[in-house]
Wavefront OBJ file of the C-alpha trace (Angstrom):
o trace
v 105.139 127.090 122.339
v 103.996 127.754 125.614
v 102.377 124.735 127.985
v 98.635 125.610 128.484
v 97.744 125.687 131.859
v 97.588 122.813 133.873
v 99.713 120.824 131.731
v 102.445 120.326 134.496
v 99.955 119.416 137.186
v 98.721 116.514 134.300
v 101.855 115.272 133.397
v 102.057 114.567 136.693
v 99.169 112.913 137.765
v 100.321 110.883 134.549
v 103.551 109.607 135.883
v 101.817 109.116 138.933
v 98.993 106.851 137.141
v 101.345 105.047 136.085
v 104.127 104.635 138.360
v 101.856 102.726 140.551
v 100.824 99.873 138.160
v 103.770 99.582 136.382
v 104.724 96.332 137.897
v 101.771 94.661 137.380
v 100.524 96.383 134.063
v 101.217 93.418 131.540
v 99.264 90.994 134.092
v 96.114 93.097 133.660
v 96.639 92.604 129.872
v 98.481 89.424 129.508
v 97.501 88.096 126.035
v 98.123 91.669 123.614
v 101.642 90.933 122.381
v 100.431 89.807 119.023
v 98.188 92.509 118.809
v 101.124 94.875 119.152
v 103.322 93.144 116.998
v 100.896 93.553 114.134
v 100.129 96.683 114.536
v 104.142 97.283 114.631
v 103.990 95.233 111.402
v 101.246 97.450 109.725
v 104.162 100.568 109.793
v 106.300 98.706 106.368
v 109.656 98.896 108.410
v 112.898 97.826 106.864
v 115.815 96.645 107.362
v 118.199 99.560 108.535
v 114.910 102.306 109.329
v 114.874 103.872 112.423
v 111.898 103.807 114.456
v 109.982 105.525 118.011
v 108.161 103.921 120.061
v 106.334 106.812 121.639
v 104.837 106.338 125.394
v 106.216 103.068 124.878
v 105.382 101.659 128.544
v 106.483 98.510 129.544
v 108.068 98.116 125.653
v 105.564 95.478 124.307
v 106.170 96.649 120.612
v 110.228 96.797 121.048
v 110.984 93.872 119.803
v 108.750 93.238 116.727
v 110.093 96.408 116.290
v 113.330 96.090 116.099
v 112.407 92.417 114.204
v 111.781 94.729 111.434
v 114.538 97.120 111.448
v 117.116 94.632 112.199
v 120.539 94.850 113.300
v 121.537 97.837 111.587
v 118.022 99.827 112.402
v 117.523 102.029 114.804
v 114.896 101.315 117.527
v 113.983 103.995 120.643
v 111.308 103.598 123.443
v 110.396 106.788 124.995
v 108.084 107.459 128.260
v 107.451 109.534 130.926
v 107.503 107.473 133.534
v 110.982 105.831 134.804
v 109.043 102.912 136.723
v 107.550 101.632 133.117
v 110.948 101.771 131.674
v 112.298 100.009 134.372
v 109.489 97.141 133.930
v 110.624 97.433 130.440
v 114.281 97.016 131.130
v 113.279 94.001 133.593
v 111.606 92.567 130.550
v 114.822 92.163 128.493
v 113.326 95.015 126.173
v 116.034 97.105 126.333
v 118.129 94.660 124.561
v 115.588 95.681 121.626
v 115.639 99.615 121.811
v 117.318 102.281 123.678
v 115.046 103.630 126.473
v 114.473 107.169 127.067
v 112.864 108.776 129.630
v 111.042 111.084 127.832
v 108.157 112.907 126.949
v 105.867 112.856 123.387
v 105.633 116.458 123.548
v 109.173 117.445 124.109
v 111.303 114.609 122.175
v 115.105 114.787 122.932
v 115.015 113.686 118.930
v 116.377 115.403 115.584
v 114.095 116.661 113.492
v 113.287 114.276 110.604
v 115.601 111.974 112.240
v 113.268 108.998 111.867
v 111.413 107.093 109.583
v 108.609 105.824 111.413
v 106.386 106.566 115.099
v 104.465 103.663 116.997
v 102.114 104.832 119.711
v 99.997 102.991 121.552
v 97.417 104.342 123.727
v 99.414 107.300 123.893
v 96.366 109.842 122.666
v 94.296 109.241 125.967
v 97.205 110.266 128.090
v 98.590 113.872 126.385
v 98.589 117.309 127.558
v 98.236 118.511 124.885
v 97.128 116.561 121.374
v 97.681 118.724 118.679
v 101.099 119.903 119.584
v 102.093 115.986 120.247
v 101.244 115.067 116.713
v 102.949 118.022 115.688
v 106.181 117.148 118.012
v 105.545 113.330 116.307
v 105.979 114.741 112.963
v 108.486 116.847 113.634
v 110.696 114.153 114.084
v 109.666 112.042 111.189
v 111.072 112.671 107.878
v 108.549 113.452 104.656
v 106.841 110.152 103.657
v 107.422 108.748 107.169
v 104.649 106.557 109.139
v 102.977 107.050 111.952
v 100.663 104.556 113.716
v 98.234 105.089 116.437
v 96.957 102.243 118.293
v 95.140 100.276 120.710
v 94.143 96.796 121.347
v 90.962 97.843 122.103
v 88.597 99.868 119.910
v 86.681 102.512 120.752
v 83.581 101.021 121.855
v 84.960 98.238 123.888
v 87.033 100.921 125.508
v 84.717 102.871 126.908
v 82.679 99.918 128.473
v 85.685 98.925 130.050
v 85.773 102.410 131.719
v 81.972 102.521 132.099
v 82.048 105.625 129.822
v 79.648 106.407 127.261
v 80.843 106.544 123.318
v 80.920 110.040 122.227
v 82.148 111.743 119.266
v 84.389 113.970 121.369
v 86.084 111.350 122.224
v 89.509 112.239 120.993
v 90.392 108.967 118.582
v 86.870 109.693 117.585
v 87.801 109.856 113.062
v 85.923 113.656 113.211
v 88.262 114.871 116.256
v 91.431 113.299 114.889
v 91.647 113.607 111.077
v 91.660 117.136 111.235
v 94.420 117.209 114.270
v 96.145 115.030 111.927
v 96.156 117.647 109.180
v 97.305 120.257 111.083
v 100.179 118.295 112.715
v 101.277 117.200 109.058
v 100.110 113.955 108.656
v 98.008 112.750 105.762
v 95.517 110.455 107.353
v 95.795 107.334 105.607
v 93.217 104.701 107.220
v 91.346 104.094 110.365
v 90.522 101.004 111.897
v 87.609 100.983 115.076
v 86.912 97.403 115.670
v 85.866 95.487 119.411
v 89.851 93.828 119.273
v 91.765 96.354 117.134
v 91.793 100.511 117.255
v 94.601 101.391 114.125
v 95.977 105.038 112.902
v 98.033 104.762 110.306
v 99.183 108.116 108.510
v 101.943 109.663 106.740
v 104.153 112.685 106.959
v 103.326 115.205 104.764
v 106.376 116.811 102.292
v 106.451 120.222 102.837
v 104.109 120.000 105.925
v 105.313 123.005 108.645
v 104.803 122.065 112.111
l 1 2 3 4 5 6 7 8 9 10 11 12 13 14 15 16 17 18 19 20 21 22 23 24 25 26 27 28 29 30 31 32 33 34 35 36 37 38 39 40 41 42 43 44 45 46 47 48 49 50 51 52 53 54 55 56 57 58 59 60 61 62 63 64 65 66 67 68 69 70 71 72 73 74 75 76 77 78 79 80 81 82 83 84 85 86 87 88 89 90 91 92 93 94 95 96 97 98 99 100 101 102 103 104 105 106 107 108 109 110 111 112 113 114 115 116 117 118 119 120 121 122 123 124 125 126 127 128 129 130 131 132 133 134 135 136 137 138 139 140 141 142 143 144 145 146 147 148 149 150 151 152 153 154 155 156 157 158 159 160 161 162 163 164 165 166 167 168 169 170 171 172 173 174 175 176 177 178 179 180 181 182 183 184 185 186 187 188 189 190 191 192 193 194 195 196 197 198 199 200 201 202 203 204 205 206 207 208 209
């Protein structure tokens, strides 16, 4: 598949983004960690699965993830930007996961080499949507999980941003389920509250991405 135009100028206005906040990104949000670690929990991991961390950041979800996998799972953190890894590493969370610098669209993963995908607030900062949840499922065997999240939902989001709530918005349930579909994911439930925005779907057997 070919990039559609623009897409390298984005990516890096995205490592940009966030190579300048990195260090102080967990002080702008200091209380989420057990909103990621439920969310994390919400996926059914056990003992032994393996298990992405997509646009993982600063690696918040790392270690409930790899609570749940244990010592014989498999646990990776992927992003684009090296300074968020680095924060990450700083953190201790690389004791949790192996870090790759890496991006959603373009995994340097087997296909259907893992059982599970966490994102969180990856979907606002793609090139490209549809092929990413098809690049997510691609690596996800049948009957994996995906989850897409945020500790924010929708709503609370945009006033944040002083943005108005539309239904383009891309987590927006009629803009994603059918993204979803064509990826190979069966959507499985949606969550949109003020504290809690939660994807969770499944990979599709016999789904061609």
């Amino acid at each position: 598949m070919s990039e559609h135009p623009g897409a390298a100028a984005a990516r890096a206005e995205i490592q940009r983004f966030f190579s300048e906040r990195a260090a102080r990104w967990e002080n702008r949000f200091p209380d989420d960690d057990p909103a990621y670690a439920a969310a994390a929990g919400e996926l059914g991991l056990r003992p032994g699965d393996r298990v992405l961390d997509a646009g993982c950041g600063t690696g918040r979800a790392l270690p409930p993830l790899r609570a749940a996998v244990g010592p014989t799972g498999v646990v990776l953190g992927a992003d684009l930007t090296a300074a968020m890894l680095h924060e990450a590493a700083g953190k201790g969370r690389d004791r949790a996961a192996r870090l790759l610098l890496a991006d959603a669209e373009a995994l340097p993963v087997a296909s259907g080499a893992l059982d599970a995908v966490f994102a969180a607030g990856l979907l606002s900062h793609l090139t490209d949507a549809a092929h990413a949840l098809a690049e997510l499922a691609r690596v996800v065997r049948p009957g994996g999980r995906l989850a897409l999240f945020h500790p924010l939902g929708r709503a609370a989001l945009a006033a944040q941003h002083g943005r108005r709530l539309t239904e383009d918005d891309l987590r927006a349930r009629p803009r994603l389920a059918p993204l979803l579909d064509a990826a190979g994911w069966r959507l499985d439930s949606y969550t949109d509250e003020e504290k809690r925005y939660l994807v969770l779907a499944t990979r599709r057997p016999g789904a061609r991405t």
